[in-house]
N, C-alpha and C positions, 0 to 999 in steps of 0.2 A: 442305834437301837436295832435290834432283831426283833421280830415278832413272829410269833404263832399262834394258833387259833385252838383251843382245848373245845372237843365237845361232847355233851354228856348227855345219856337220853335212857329211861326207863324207868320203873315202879317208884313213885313216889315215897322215899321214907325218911326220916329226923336223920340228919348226919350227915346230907350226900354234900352239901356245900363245904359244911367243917372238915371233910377228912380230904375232902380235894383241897384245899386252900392249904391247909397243913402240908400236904405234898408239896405244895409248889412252894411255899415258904422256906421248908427245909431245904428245898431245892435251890431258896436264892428267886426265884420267877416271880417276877412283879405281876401284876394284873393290872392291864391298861383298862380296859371296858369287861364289863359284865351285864350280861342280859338271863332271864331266867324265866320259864312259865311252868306251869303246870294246867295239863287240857287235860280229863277225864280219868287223872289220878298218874298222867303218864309226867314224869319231871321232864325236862329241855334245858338245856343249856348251852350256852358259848360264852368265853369268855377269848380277848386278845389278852395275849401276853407277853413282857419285854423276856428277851431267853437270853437278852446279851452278856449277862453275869450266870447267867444257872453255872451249878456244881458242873453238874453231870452231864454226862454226853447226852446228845437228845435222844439216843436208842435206852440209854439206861432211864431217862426220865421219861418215855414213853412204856415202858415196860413198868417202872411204878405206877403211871396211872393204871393201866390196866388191869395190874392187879387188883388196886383198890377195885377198880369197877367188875373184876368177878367175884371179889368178896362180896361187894354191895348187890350185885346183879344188876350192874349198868355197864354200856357200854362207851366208854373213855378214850378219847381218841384224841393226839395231840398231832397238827400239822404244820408244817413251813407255810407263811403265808403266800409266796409265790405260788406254792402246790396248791392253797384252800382256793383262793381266786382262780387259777385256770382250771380246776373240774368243778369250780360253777358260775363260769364267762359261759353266755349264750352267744 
């Protein structure tokens, strides 16, 4: 299993979960864990995910989330989990 770590953060509105889930489903990317809040109308999210099957290279599945997230106007960010743990080990 591969993992990486999706994170998603800005204006709260109907869709932001469906059209990421969509991405990663077309893409093959299971979802291990999901966490989500919403603090003062701001969305947050992180989800782990298995990348061991995706389609697509992870520059071309990082580039689709993105875009979604300037459609939406969030900011969608997908990392290698070795990279997510060492910029945030104290």
């Amino acid at each position: 299993m591969k993992k990486a770590v999706v994170t998603v953060l800005g204006l709260d509105k109907v869709g932001i979960t469906a059209k990421l889930c969509a991405v990663l489903a077309d893409t093959n990317i299971n979802i291990l864990d999901i966490s989500q809040t919403i603090v003062g109308g701001y969305f947050n999210m992180i989800m782990v995910v298995d990348i061991a099957n995706m389609k697509d290279t992870f520059v071309a599945t990082a580039e689709k989330l993105q875009a979604v997230g300037e459609e939406m106007g969030l900011e969608i960010k997908i990392q290698h989990t070795d990279i997510f743990d060492a910029m945030h080990r104290i």
